[in-house]
C-alpha positions, 0 to 999 in steps of 0.5 A, a space after each residue: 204023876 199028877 200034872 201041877 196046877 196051871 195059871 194063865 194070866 192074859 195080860 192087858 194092852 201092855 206086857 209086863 214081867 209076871 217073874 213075880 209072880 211064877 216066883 209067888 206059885 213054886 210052893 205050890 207048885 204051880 206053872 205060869 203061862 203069861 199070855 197076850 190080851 184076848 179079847 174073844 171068848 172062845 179064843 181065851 178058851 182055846 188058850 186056857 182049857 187046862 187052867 185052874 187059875 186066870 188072872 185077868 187084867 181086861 178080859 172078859 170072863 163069862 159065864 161061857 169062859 168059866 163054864 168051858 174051863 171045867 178045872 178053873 177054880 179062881 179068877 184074879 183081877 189085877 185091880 180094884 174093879 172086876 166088873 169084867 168077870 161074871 161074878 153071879 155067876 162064878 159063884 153059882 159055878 163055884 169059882 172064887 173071884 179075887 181082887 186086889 183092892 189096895 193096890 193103887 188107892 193112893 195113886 188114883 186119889 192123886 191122879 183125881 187131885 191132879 185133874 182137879 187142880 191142872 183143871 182150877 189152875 188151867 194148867 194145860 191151857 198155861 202150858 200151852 200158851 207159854 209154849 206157843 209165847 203168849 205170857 198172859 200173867 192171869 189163869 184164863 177163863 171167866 171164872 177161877 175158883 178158889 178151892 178154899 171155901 168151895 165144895 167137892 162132892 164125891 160118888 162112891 167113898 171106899 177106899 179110893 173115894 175115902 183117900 181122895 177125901 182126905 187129900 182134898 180136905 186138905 185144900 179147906 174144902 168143904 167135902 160132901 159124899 154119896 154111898 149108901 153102902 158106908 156106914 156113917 162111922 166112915 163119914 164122920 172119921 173123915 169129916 165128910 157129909 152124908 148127902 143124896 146124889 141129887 144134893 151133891 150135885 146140886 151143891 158141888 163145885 167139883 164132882 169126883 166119881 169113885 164107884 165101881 161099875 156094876 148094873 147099879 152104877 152104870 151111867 148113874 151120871 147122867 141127864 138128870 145129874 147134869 141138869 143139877 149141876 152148877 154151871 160153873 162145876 166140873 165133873 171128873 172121874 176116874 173109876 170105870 168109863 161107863 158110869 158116865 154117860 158120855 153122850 148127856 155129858 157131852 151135850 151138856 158141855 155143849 149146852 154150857 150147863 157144867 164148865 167142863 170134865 177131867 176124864 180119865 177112863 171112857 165108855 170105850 177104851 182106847 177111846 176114839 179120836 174123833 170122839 166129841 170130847 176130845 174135841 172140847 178145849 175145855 175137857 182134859 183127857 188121860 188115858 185110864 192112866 190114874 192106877 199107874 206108878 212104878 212101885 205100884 204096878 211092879 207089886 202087881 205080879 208078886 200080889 196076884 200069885 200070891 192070892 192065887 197060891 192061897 187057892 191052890 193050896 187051901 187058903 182063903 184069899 186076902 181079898 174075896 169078891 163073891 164070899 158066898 162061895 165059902 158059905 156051908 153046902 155052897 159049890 166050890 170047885 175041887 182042888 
């Protein structure tokens, strides 16, 4: 009797309930085994030997792990980003790698509205100061824009970026973008600029980043977009920690040739506390925080098994990353 196919899933920082998604596998049959975050290579493979699925919310899936899994025929990331699976080279092994691109587009565009808003409006300053019973009348600091009238400039406009184009648009914002990728359709369907990085920021008043994290991208904002920038402009991102230099954001805070920056995800994570930022009153901080909402993270479960299910059973998954693997006489891994 065959044995039926196993699916690990190696869970984040925090434990969740993945009944959804052993629910999602009976048809194939297949087996769930949830397991705890590792972050160790060889100690994911020690747990993992028999698998032919991994869904994977942070760890590190390489070339090393998806070799030694010799049955392994698919990864799912739990999210939008996969920049923590080997993508080259899971298409030259043959294992097809699945994201789950929609899951929380709407809640990361109003997490990045937020942030740009409890930044204009001095929100945590407020709140602080009427805690500690100083009633001021005025939102503090030399400057308050107006948001009306003013620009923000956006670093990536897929589905994220798009959605929180159109929220921010909202506001009589003039919207400007960066994406050599979009094709100008999208541009003109949202109303939005075309511009060159250089340009957007130069000309923003707010920067939100929304691009993925590749060899590309990483630390794309850096010493020569700060020096561009307004200094009385504000960056903030939540995408991936390191498409942000932190170290040239933090000397540039320092040096006053920005006003501030809204983070919510970090080079490191969890970041440290005695990291410079942190120390700056005018940086606000949350916590890789902006994916999360019930009704979000509950559809997790139930939307990874069922991507995986499609694998095993011969499908094609909703949402390929690397779909040079379905291409004629590309190696793919048996069922």
């Amino acid at each position: 009797m065959t044995a039926p196919p196993q699916v690990y899933v190696i869970q984040g920082q925090t434990e969740r309930d993945w009944s959804d998604c052993q629910a999602a596998l009976a048809h194939v049959p297949a087996r769930m085994t949830a397991l705890p975050f590792i972050g160790d290579p060889d100690a994911l493979i020690a747990r993992t030997r028999d698998a032919d699925a991994l869904v994977v919310a942070f760890s590190p899936i390489t070339r090393a792990v998806m070799s030694a899994l010799e049955g392994l025929k698919a990864v799912v990331r739990t999210g939008v980003g996969y920049d923590v699976i080997d993508v080259p080279a899971a298409t030259e092994l043959g294992v097809i790698v699945v994201n789950i691109p929609d899951i929380w587009i709407r809640e990361v565009a109003n997490h990045a509205l937020a942030l740009l808003l409890a930044w204009n409006r001095k929100i945590v300053t407020l709140d602080r100061q009427v805690h500690a019973g100083v009633w001021s009348g005025s939102v503090p600091g030399d400057r308050t824009g107006a948001l009306h009238g003013e620009t923000v400039g956006i670093v990536g406009l897929g589905n994220i970026g798009s959605a929180f184009a159109r929220r921010v648009a909202a506001l009589d914002t003039t919207v400007i973008a960066c994406d050599p990728y979009v094709e100008p359709a999208r541009f003109a369907a949202l109303g939005v600029e075309r511009v060159s990085l250089e340009a957007l920021a130069e000309r923003s008043d707010y920067v939100s980043v929304h691009t993925l994290l590749n060899d590309e991208t990483r630390h794309l904002i850096g010493e020569k977009f700060f020096q561009r920038m307004k200094p009385t402009a504000i960056l903030i991102n939540t995408s991936r920690g390191p498409v942000v230099d932190e170290t040239a954001l933090a000397r540039a805070l320092q040096d006053k040739r920005l006003a501030g920056a809204a983070l919510d995800v970090w080079e490191q994570e969890p970041v440290a506390a005695d990291h410079p930022l942190l120390a700056m009153d005018n940086v606000i901080a949350t916590p890789h925080a902006a994916y999360f909402s019930t009704a979000a993270v509950a559809a997790v479960p139930r939307r990874c098994g069922e991507e995986v299910a499609r694998v095993l059973t011969g499908q094609r998954p909703l949402n390929v990353v690397n779909p040079e693997v379905y291409a004629p006489g590309a190696a793919r891994r048996a069922r």
